[in-house]
Structures are given as C-alpha cells and as structure tokens.
N, C-alpha and C positions, 0 to 999 in steps of 0.2 A: 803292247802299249807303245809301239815304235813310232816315231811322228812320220809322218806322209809328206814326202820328199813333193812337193808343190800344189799341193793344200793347205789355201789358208785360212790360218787358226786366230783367233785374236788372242794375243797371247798379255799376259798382264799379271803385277804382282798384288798379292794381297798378305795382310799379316794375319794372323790366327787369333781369335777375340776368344776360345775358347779349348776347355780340354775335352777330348772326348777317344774310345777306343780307336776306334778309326783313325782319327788324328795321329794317336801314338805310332799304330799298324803301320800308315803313311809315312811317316820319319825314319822310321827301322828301317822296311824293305827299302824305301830309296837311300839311306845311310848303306846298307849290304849292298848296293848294286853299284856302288859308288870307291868304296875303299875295300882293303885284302881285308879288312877284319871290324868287327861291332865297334862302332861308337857308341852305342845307347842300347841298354839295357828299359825292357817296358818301364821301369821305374824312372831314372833316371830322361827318358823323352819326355814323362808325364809332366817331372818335377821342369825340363825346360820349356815346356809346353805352358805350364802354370805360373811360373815364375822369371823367366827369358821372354826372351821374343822371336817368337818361330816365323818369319815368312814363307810364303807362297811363290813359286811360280807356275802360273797353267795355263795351260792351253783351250781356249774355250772353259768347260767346264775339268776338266783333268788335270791332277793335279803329277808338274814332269819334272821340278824341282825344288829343294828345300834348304832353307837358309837358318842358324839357329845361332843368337845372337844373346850374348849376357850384359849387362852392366860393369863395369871394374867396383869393385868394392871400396879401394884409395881412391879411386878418381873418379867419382861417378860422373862427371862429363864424356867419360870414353867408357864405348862399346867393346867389346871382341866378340868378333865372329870364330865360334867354334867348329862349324861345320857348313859346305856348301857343298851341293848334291844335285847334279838334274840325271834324270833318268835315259840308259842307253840310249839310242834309236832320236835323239835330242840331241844330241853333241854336237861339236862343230861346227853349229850354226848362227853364231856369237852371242846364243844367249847367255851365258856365262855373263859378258859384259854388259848385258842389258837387267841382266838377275842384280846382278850384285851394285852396279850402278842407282839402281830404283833402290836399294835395300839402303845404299847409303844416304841417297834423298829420303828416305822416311827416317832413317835414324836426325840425321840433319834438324830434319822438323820436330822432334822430340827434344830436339836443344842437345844432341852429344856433340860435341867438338872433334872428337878423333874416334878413329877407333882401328884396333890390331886386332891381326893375325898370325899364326905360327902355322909354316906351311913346310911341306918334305921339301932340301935343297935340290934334290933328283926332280920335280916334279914341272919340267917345264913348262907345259903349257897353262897349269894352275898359276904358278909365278906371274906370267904371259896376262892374263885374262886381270890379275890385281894390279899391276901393271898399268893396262890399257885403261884402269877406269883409276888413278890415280894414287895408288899407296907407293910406298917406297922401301926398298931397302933398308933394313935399321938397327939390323944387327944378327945374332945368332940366339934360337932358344936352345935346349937339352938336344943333348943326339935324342934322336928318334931309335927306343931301345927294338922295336921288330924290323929294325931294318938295317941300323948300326950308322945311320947318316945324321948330317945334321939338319934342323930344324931351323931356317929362317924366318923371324921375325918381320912383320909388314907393318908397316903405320901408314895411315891417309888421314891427314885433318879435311876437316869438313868446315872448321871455324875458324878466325883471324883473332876471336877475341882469346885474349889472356885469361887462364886457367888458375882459377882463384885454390889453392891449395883450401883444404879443409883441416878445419883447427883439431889441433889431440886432445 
C-alpha cells in the first residue's frame, strides 16, 4: 500500500458517518504502523468510531491516513486530537499538513474554538507538521511512562470568539 512516487492520486479528507468492522480493522492497523505500541483496542476504535470523530485521509479511493478526534468534556467548544496516522510508503510528502489542516477546517465548521494535543517531546517532525498548520506550544502533559520523556501539550484556536464557561 506504498504510494507511487509521481502518480497522481486525488487525495482528500472525509470524516466517518459510520461504525463498521472494516472501519475499526482500518484504525488499528494504521494506528500499529504508525506508533511502538496499540492505541486502540477493537473496542475502544469502535467506541471512537461511534462516539468521536474519526477522519479520513485517501488517496483516490484508499484509505493512507487516520485522524481521531474527541470532544473536551469541561469545554465542549474544544476538540483533542488523540491520534494521527498516515500510512508508511505516504510520509514525507506534506500530507501531515494538509491531513490535519483540513481536519481542523472541519472541526472549525462544527463550531469548536480550539482544540489540543499531547505529543512525545522527542518527536520532531510530529511537533514540526502541528507546528506548520498553527498550534502552539502550551505547556507539558505526563511523562510518557514507555518511554520516560515528556509529553508536550499543543493548542491551536480556530475561533476569536470568547469561550462562554459552562455553569456547575
């Protein structure tokens, strides 16, 4: 499933309107091909699948990267992306920035205001790619216990409007 070094592909994101085996299947292996170890358990893809928001990226009809995206629970104006994945043989070739830029235009038009990430401080070119499409620096999460580093926090707003706290 390696992409074809000057063959072009129409490449374009879509978000996932539905759960289905496949779909889950799809999350997992490009989640394993992407990090040292399982993010998603079949359950747990299903439950973000069903209840998250899973984008697309593909290629023609092939599906080369995945994007999985929650609500905040206190601030339901802000997103977090828990996971972004494109598949070997894809790298490189600045889809990263064109994946996760289109993913924050759709969140946008859903009315989120911001939305974070917690990425490995080791992980430069990850940094690099959130970076180039607009988040920022914002502080530190948890060491990262498989690895013993720590865990940078990203934010990128999307909105200038002021974030109406929500009553207790």
């Amino acid at each position: 499933m390696d992409g074809v070094a000057g063959q072009p592909f129409a490449i374009h994101v879509e978000e996932l309107q539905d759960v289905s085996p496949e779909h889950v299947r799809t999350l997992i292996e490009i989640d394993l091909q992407t990090f040292a170890e399982s993010t998603f358990s079949p359950y747990t893809a299903a439950v973000f699948l069903q209840n998250g928001r899973v984008f697309l990226l593909k290629a023609d009809d092939l599906v080369i990267g995945t994007c999985v995206c929650v609500r905040c629970w206190d601030r339901p104006a802000e997103a977090t992306i828990l996971s972004v994945g494109i598949r070997p043989g894809w790298r490189g070739r600045g889809l990263g920035q064109r994946f996760v830029g289109s993913v924050l235009e759709k969140l946008r038009s859903r009315g989120m205001r911001s939305v974070s990430l917690l990425v490995g401080g080791e992980n430069r070119r990850a940094i690099k790619v959130y970076e180039d499409v607009g988040f920022v620096r914002s502080g530190f999460g948890p060491s990262d216990p498989q690895r013993h580093g720590e865990l940078v926090l990203m934010c990128a707003r999307l909105s200038d409007d002021p974030v109406v706290p929500l009553p207790d």
